[in-house]
N, C-alpha and C positions, 0 to 999 in steps of 0.2 A: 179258053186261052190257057189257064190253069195247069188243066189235064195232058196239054201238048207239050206244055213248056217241060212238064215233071217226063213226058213218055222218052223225050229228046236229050233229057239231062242224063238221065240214068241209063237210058240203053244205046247208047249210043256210041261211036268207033273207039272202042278201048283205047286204044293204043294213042289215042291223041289227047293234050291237057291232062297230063298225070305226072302228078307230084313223083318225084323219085321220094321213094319211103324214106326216113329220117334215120341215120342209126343207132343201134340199142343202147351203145355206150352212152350216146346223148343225151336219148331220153333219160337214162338213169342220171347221169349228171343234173338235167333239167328238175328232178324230181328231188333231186338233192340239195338244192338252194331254196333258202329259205327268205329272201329278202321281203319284202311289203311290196307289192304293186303301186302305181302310182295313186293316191285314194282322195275323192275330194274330201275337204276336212268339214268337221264337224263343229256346231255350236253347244257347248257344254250350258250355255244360260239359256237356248232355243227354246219354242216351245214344244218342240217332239222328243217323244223322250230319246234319252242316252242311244239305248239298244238299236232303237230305231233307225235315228241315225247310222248309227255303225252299220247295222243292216243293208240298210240302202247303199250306202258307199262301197260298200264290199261288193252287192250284188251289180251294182254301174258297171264295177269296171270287169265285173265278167262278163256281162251285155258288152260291153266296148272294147272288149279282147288283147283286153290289158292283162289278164294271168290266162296265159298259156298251156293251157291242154298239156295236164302231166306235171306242171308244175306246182310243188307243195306251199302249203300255206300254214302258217305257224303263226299262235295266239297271237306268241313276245313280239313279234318283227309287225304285224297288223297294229297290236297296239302301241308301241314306241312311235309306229306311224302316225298314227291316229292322235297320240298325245292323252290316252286313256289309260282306266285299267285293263286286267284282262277281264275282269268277269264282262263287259258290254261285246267283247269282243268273241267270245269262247259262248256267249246265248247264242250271236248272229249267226256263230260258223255253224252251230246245233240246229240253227232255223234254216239255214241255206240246206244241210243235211238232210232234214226233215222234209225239204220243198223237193228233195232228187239230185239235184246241182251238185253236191258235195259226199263225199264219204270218209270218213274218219280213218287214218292209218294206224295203228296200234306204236303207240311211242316217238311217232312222227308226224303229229298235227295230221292238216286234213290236206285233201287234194279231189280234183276235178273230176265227176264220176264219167266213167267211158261213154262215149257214145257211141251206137255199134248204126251197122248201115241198115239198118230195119229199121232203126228209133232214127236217125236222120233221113230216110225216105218220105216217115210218117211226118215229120217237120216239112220235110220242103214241100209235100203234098199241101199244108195249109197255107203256107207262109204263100205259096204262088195263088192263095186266092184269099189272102187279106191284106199284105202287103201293094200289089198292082193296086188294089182296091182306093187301099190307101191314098196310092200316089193321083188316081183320079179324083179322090176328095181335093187331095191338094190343089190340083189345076184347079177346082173350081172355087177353094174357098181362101187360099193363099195372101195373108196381106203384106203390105209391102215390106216389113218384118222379116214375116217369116222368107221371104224371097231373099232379102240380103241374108237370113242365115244360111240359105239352103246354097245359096253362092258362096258365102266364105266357107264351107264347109268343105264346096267341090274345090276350091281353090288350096283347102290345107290338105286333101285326097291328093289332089296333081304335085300339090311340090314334095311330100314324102314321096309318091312315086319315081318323081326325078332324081330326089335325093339316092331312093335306094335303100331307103329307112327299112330297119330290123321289121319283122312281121306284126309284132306288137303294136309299135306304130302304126302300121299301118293300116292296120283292123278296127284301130282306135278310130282315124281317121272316117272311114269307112263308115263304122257306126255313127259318125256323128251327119255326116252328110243324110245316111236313110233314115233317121231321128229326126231330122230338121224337115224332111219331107212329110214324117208319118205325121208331126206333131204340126205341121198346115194344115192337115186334116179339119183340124178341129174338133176331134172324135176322140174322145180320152178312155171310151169302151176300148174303142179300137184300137188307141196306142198301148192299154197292158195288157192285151190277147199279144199283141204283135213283140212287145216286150218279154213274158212269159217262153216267149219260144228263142229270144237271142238268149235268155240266161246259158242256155242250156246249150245254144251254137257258138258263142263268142267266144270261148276259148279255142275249138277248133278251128275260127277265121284264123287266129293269131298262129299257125302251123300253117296255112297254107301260102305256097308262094306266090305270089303276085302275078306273077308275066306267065303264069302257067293258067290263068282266068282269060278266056278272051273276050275281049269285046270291054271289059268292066269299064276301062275308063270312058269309051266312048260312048257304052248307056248308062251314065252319070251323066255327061254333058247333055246328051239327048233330052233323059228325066229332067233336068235344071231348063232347059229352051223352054219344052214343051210346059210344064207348070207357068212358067213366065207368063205363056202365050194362052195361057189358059186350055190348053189342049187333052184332053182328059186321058181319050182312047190311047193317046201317044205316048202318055205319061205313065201310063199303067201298062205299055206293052214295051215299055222302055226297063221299066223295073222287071216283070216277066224273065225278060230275055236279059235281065241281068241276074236274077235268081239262078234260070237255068244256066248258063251258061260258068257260071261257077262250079256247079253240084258236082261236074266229073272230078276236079282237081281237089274239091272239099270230099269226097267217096274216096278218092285214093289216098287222100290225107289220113281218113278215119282208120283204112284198111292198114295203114301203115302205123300209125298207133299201137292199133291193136296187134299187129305182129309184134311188135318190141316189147308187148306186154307179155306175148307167148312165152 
């Protein structure tokens, strides 16, 4: 199922679902704001340390594609966020650096390292056989919990859609409805192999346009029925075909990145 959904994504009629590339002037703008993302906060009296913390929250919200592919990120504006210093904040950005994620601009904090279409082929090659995966754990192991999360999820998905919410939103979104699924699983191997790989996608969701994805809201609904109904195969060829059916509009996304970067 895997191997069809990736052969379908990627070669498939050019010309259909592609993002009109982004302009340069933009991205340079985009790379030039430096505000804080939206960040969960952190407990200074927790018991995980400081860095950790900052860590994680940092790392969330580029899994949930809340910092934007190309946009910069600076110590001061993370930590005023955060309500820290900088040293918690300037270890996390050197750890996300060190993990891939991040690369250091000389005299302009750090920013989202490219992702080129070989290194996102090699993603969506896994992601289409651990994510479905997933979503069949879920149908079978889903309690009733996790069911109302995976429903207000698709429910906060559908009203940004209607809204017509900026991409950030709605990536956010996004991630949190396939989150609520993976983490029905009840596989917590399986949700930081699955995590591990949005670090590194979730800021190029937040560039891609929405209504240029076919099919996405309808296998969102589909994945949600079918988990309900305990449906496994349904539920894992729901996700599938919501993987692939992204990839073109997320390929043209990349390619137009990287031209702005030329």
């Amino acid at each position: 199922m895997g191997g069809v959904g990736l052969r379908h994504a990627l070669h498939g009629d050019a010309a259909m679902n592609i993002a009109a590339p982004p302009d340069g002037s933009t991205q340079r703008r985009a790379r030039s704001r430096r505000a804080a993302p939206e960040l969960a906060q952190i407990d200074p009296s927790g018991a995980d340390p400081l860095e950790q913390q900052v860590y994680r929250s940092i790392r969330d919200a580029l899994i949930g594609g809340r910092v934007a592919a190309g946009v910069g990120l600076s110590v001061r504006s993370l930590a005023e966020t955060l309500g820290v210093s900088a040293a918690p904040v300037r270890d996390a950005l050197k750890r996300l650096e060190a993990d891939g994620v991040l690369f250091a601009r000389p005299r302009s904090g750090f920013s989202t390292r490219p992702l080129d279409a070989a290194e996102y082929a090699d993603l969506l090659d896994v992601r289409l056989r651990l994510e479905p995966h997933a979503a069949a754990l879920a149908a079978r192991r889903a309690r009733p919990d996790d069911l109302a999360a995976i429903a207000a999820a698709h429910e906060g998905y559908s009203r940004a859609l209607a809204e017509g919410a900026e991409g950030t939103r709605i990536a956010a979104h996004n991630q949190r409805f396939h989150f609520a699924i993976y983490r029905a699983a009840q596989n917590p191997v399986l949700l930081d192999l699955i995590s591990n790989l949005w670090v590194r996608l979730g800021p190029v969701l937040a560039r891609v346009t929405p209504d240029l994805i076919p099919g996405g809201h309808d296998h969102h609904a589909l994945a949600l029925d079918a988990i309900r109904e305990g449906r496994a195969d349904i539920a894992a060829q729901a996700i599938d075909e919501d993987l692939s059916g992204a990839a073109r509009s997320i390929s043209a996304t990349i390619a137009a990145l990287q031209a702005s970067d030329g």
